[in-house]
N, C-alpha and C positions, 0 to 999 in steps of 0.2 A: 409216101412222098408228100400228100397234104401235109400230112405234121410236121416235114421235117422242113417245106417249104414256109411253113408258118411259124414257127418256132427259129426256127437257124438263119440267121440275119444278123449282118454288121454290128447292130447299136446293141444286139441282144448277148454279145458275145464279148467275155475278158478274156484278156491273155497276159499268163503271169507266169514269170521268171523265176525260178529262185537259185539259190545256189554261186556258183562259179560261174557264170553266163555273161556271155560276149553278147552286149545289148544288139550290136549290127547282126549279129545270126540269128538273134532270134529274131530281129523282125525283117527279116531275108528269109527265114523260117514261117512266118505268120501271112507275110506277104503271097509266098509258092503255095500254101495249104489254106489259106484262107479268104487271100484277096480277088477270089471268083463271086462271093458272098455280096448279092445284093444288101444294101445299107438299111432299107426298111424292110419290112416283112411285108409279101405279096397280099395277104388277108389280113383282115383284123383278128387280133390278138383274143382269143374266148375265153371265161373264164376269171375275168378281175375281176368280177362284181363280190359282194359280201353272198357270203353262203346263205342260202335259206330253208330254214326245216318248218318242214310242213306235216299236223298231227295224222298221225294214222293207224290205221290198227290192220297187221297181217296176220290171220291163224291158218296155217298149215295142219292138217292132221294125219299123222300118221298110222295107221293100226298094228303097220310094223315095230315101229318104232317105242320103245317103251319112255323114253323120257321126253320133258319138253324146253325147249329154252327159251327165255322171254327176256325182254330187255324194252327199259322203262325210261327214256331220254328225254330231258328235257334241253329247251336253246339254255346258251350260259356265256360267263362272260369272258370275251378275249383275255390274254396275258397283260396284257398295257390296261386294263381295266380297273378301278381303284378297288371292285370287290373281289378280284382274282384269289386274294387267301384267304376270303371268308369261304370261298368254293374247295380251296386245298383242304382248311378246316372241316368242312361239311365232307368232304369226299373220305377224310381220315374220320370223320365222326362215324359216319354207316360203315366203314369199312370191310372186313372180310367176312365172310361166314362159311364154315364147311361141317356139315354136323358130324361125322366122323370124329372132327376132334373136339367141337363143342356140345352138342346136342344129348349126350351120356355124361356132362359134367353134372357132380352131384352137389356143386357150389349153389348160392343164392344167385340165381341169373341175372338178376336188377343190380347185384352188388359184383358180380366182375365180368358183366357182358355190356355192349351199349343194347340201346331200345329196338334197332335191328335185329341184334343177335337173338335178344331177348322174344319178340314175336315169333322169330324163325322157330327157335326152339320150340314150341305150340305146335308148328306146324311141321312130322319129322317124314313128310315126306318129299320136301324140298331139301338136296340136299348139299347145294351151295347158293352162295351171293355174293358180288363183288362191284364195291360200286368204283365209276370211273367218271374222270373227269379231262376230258381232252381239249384244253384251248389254246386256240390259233390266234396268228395276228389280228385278225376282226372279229371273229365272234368263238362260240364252244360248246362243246355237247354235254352233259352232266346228266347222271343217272344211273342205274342197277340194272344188274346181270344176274338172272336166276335159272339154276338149272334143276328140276324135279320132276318127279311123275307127271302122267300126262293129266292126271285125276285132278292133278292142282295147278294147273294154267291161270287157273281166275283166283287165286288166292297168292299167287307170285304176281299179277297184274296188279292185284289188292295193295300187295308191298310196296312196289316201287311209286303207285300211287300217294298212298295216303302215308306213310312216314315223310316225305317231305314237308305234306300240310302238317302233319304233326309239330314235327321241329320248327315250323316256321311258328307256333304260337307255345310251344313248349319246349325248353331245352333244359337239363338238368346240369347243375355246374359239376355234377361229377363227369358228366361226358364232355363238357369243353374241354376241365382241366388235362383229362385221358387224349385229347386230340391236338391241346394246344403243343402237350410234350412229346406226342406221335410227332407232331408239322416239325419241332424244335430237333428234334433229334433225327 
């Protein structure tokens, strides 16, 4: 009832037509189903302010459980934001990892992996990654998803950490050009 009395109010509500519609029924229609509907909302509205993330570290242990999943997020920038595809680029740079289908490749991993995949493969008992990048109208989360043994918690921590600082003062043009035609295609 709270929600619905704060939320569900006159100003906060369209009503749209489409079709074959007799403008008089429908608002003879809007009027019987809707015109009980106080104009402002009884409470103030919660919830507009800009998101804010705040750093923290959660470890759960399980004894049961044999794997661990970790997730390495940093604040990032809205959609309306001028560096939102430098974030699309960066999100397709790290991209996917799953050693199933990388991790037993007998290629040169420097020459058809990025430098995520590449590190992961080191380590085979991590045995996915995926990075994501979710931005809203004000602000965006950006960062890696690692799921592996429980043994390597601090070494999937290790990842989502320190390859950003990497990329921020090393980026190799073979991995832009791999991301700029991921983002293009």
């Amino acid at each position: 009832m709270d929600f619905h009395s704060t939320n569900y109010f006159g100003e906060n509500i369209v009503i749209v037509g489409t079709g074959d519609v007799i403008h008089d029924e429908l608002v003879d229609l809007s009027e019987k189903h809707f015109g009980h509907l106080k104009r402002l909302a009884d409470k103030k509205i919660m919830g507009k302010g800009k998101a804010e993330f705040h750093p923290g570290l959660l470890c759960v242990r399980d004894e049961n459980i044999d794997v661990s999943n970790v997730g390495v997020f940093y604040d990032a920038p809205s959609w309306t934001h001028p560096d939102f595809y430098g974030f699309l680029m960066l999100q397709r740079m790290f991209g996917e990892y799953e050693d199933a289908l990388q991790g037993s490749s007998v290629m040169d991993v420097s020459k058809q992996h990025n430098s995520m995949q590449a590190l992961l493969t080191d380590l085979p008992e991590i045995n996915r990654q995926e990075c994501l990048y979710s931005p809203y109208s004000d602000s965006g989360i950006f960062g890696n998803y690692f799921v592996g043994e429980n043994a390597f918690t601090r070494q999937m921590n290790m990842c989502g950490m320190s390859l950003p600082a990497i990329y921020g003062e090393h980026i190799s043009e073979t991995e832009v050009h791999r991301c700029r035609n991921a983002l293009y295609t």
